[in-house]
N, C-alpha and C positions, 0 to 999 in steps of 0.2 A: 104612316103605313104600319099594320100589326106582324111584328117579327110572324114569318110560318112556325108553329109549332115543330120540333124534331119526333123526325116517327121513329118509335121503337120499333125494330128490326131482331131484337135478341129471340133467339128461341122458345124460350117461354111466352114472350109477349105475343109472338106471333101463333102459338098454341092458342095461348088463351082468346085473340082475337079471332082466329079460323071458326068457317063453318062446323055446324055438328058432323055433318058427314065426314069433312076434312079430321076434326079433331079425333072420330073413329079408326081415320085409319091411320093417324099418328097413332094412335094408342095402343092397334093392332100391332104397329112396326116396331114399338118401342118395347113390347112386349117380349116378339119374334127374336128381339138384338138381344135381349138380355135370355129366353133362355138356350139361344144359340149358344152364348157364354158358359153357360151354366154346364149345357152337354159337355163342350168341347173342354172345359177343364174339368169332367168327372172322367172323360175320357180319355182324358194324360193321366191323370192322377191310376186310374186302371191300369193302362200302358205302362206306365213307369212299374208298379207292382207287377206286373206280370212278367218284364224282365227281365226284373231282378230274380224273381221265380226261377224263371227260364236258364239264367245264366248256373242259376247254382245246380240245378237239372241236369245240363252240359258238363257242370264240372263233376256231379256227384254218383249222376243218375237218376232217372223217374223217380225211384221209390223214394229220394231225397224232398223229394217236392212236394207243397203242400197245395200247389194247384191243381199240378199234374199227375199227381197219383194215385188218381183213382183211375185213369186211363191205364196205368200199368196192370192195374187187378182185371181191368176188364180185360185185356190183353190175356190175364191167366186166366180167366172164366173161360174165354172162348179157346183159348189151347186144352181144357179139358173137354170139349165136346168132341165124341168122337163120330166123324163124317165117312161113312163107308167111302171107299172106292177114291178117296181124296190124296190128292198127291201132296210132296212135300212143299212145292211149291202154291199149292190153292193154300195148302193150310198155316203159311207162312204169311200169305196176303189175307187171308181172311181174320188170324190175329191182328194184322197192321191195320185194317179197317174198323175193327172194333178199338183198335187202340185209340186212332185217330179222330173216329165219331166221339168217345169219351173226353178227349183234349178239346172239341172244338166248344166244349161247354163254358169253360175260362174267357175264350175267345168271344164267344158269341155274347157275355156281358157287356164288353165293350163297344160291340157293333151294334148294341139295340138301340141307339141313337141316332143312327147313321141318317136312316130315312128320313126324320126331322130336318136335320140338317138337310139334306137334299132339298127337301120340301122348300124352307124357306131360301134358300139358295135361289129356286127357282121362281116361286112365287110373290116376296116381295116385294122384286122389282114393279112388279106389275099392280100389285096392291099402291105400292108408291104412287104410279100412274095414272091410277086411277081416283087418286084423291088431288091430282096435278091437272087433269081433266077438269076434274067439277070446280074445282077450286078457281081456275081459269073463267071457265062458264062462266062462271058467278060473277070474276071480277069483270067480263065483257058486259055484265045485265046491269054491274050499277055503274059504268061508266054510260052505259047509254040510256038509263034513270037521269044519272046527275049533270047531263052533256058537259062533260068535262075531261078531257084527256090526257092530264096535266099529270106528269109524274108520278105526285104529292098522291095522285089518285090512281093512280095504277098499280104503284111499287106495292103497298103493304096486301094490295090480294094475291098477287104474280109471286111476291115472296112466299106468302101463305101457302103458295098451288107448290111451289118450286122446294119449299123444304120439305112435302110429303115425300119425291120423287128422293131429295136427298134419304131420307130417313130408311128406305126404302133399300139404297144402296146401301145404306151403312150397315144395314144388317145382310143382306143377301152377299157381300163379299169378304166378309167375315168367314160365311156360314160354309160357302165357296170353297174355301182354303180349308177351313178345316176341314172338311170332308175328302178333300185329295191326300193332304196331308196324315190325318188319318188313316184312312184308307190303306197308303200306301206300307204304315209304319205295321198296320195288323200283318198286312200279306205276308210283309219281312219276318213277322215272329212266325205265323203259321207255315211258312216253309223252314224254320226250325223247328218248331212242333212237328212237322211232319220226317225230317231227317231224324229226330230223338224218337217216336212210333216206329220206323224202317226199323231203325239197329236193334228198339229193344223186342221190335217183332220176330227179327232173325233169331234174338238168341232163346227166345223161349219157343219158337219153334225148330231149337236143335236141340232143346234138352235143358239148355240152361238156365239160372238164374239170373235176370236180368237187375243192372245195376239200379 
């Protein structure tokens, strides 16, 4: 009797044996994983600069900062405009708002990736599943081509259907994580950006020069 040949099962082999359709949407997934990568470490590497920024800000003052210091000038742009009939408090909060619209510019670097990530977070589970579907189909059409239900003949399409779905996770809970996690780390700076706008909005609408 002829030894069964051993079926390669390795990821590649199973690429390169899958359907076209199947292999599109490996290559969509494979795509989505790397540059969910890509955002999520331009998006520390931004975080981490920012602050450090921030920190020296804290210790020094806005106008020390070379993110945040054009928010301090708008800050003084808008304390020279002068608004009939405005109290000292509108015109304390209305410096702070220009302060704070000008800060969220640094910020908003970082965030412009977000949505991608969302995107694939949510979307390639289902990309995955749908190249797990077809993949499936297909191996039910040539099992009942070749009437044969024998393992040897099942495994390498089910595996084919079964690694879209994984590929699918590998990058959607990646994408997942960073997006919370991010998410989270911006907020924490922008309610320090927002406490460094308060103080220097007070002091330059009491006269002073802010640090």
């Amino acid at each position: 009797m002829t030894p069964t040949a051993a079926i390669d099962l390795t990821p590649l082999a199973l690429f390169m044996a899958a359907d076209p359709v199947v292999k599109t949407v490996m290559a969509i997934l494979l795509f989505c994983s790397v540059w969910c990568w890509v955002l999520t470490l331009e998006a520390l590497l931004r975080l981490r600069l920012l602050r450090r920024d921030l920190v020296g800000a804290e210790a020094s003052g806005l106008a020390k900062s070379a993110r945040f210091g054009e928010a301090l000038e708008a800050g003084a742009r808008s304390a020279l405009i002068d608004v009939p009939l405005e109290t000292g408090g509108e015109r304390r909060a209305r410096i702070e708002r220009a302060i704070r619209e000008a800060a969220r510019e640094p910020l908003r670097a970082v965030d412009r990736g977000f949505p991608v990530l969302a995107t694939i977070a949510s979307a390639t589970p289902f990309i995955g599943l749908l190249g797990t579907v077809w993949g499936i189909m297909r191996s039910f059409t040539a099992i009942a081509g070749s009437n044969d239900t024998s393992l040897a003949v099942v495994a390498p399409g089910i595996a084919e259907a079964l690694s879209a779905t994984a590929l699918g996770l590998f990058a959607a809970i990646p994408a997942a994580v960073a997006y919370n996690l991010l998410g989270a780390r911006l907020g924490a700076l922008g309610e320090r950006v927002g406490r460094l706008a308060h103080d220097a909005a007070s002091r330059i609408a009491a006269g002073e020069r802010a640090p």
